[in-house]
C-alpha positions as CSV (number, residue, x, y, z in Angstrom):
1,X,64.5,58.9,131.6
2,X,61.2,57.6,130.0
3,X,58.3,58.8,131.2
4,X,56.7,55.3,130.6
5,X,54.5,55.3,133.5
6,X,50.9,54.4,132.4
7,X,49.2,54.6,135.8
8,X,50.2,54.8,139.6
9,X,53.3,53.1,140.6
10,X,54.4,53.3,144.7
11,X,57.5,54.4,145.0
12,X,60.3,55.3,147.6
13,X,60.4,59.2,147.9
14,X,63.1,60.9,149.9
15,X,61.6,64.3,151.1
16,X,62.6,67.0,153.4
17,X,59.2,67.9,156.0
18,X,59.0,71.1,158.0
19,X,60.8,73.5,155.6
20,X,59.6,77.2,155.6
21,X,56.6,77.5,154.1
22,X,55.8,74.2,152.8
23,X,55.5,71.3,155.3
24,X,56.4,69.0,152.8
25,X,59.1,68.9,149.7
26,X,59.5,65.4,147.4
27,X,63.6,65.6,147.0
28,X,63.8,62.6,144.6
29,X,62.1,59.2,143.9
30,X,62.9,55.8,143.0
31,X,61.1,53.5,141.2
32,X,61.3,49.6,141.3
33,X,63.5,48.0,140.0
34,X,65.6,50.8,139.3
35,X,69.0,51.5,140.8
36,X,70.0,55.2,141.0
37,X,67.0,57.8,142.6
38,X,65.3,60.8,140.1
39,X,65.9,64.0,141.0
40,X,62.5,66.0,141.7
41,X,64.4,69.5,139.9
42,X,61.2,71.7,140.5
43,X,58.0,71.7,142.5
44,X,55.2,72.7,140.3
45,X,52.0,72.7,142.6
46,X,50.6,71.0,145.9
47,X,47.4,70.3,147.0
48,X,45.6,68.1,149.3
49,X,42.7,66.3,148.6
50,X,40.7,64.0,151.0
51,X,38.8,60.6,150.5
52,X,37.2,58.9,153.2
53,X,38.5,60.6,155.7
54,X,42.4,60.1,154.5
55,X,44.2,63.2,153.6
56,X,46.1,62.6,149.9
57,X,49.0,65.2,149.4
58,X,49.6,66.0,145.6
59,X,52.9,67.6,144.6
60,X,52.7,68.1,141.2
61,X,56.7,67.7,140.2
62,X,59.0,68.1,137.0
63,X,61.8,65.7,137.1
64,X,64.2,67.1,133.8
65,X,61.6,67.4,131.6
66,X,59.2,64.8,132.4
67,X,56.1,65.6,134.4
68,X,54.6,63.7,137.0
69,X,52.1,63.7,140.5
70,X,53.5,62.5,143.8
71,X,50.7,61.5,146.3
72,X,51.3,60.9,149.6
73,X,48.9,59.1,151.9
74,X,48.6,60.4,155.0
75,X,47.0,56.9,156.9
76,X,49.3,54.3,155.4
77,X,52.5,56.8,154.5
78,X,52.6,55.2,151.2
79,X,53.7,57.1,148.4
80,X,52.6,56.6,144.5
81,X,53.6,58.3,141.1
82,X,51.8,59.0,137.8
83,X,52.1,60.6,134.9
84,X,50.7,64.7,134.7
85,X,47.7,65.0,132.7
């Protein structure tokens, strides 16, 4: 896959919450338009961030060989990809 993604996209993430020592693992994504899901093969980094009083959870994924963020909203349970830096 292309990693063609210029800025953040919302996507449809299927992840697995309340596994051992991290609440929260991003399984896979799928992005508009698109018909099969991408694999998330590793989980790099996770953070949370907060603005205005909404928590943002960042998993910093690979996905084969591309490189991306997942951030999950906490208020509107919306999730959104971009690109790693």
């Amino acid at each position: 896959m292309k990693n063609n993604l210029q800025q953040k996209e919302q996507v449809e993430v299927m992840a697995l919450f309340g596994y051992e020592m991290t609440p929260c693992q991003p399984l896979s994504f799928k992005r508009r338009g698109e018909t099969g899901e991408t694999e998330v093969t590793e989980l790099l980094r996770t953070q949370i961030k907060f603005a205005g009083g909404v928590a943002i959870h960042l998993f910093n994924i690979a996905a084969g060989r591309d490189r991306y963020v997942l951030a999950f909203n906490s208020q509107d349970l919306s999730w959104h990809l971009t690109p790693a830096a």
